[in-house]
N, C-alpha and C positions, 0 to 999 in steps of 0.2 A: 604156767605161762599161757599168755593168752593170744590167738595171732588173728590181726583184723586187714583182712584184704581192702585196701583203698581204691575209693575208684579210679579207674586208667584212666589214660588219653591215647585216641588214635592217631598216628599221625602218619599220615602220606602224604609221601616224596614225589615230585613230579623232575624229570629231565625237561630243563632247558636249551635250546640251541647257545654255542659258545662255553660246554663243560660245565654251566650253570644247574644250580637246583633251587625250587620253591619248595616249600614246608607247607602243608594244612594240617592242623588240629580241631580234631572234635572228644570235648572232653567230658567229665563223670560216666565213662565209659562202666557199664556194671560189672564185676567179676564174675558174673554169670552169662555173659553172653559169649558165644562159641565162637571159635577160629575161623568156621567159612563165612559166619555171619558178617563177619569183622573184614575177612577179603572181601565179602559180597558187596561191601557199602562201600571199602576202597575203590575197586572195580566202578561200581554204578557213578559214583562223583568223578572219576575221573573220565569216562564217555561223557557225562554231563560236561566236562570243562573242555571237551576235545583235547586234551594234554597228555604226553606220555608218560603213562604209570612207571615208578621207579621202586619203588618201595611203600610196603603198608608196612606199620608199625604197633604193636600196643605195649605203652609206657605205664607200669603199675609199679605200686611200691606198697611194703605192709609195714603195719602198726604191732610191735612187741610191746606187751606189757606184764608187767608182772602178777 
């Protein structure tokens, strides 16, 4: 069997006032790229939007084959 890491997508979460939330994704995230890297860019966009960080996320999924 053969297993093939797809690329992710990041996605962070921002708090809105009113219990609301926005969603940003940034995708073909590589499966090689590392955890704090991944906070880091969270982090930097989110100073960039002035918005309050709620969640960073990376969404990945694999490919089984026989």
């Amino acid at each position: 069997m053969t297993v093939v890491q797809n690329p992710g997508r990041l996605e962070i979460v921002f708090s809105l006032p009113g219990d609301k939330t926005r969603r940003e994704s940034i995708m073909n995230i590589r499966s090689t790229a590392t955890d704090q890297d991944l906070y880091d860019i969270g982090v930097a966009i989110s100073n960039l939007l002035n918005d309050t960080l709620s969640d960073i996320r990376l969404v990945s999924t694999k490919a089984y084959a026989a």
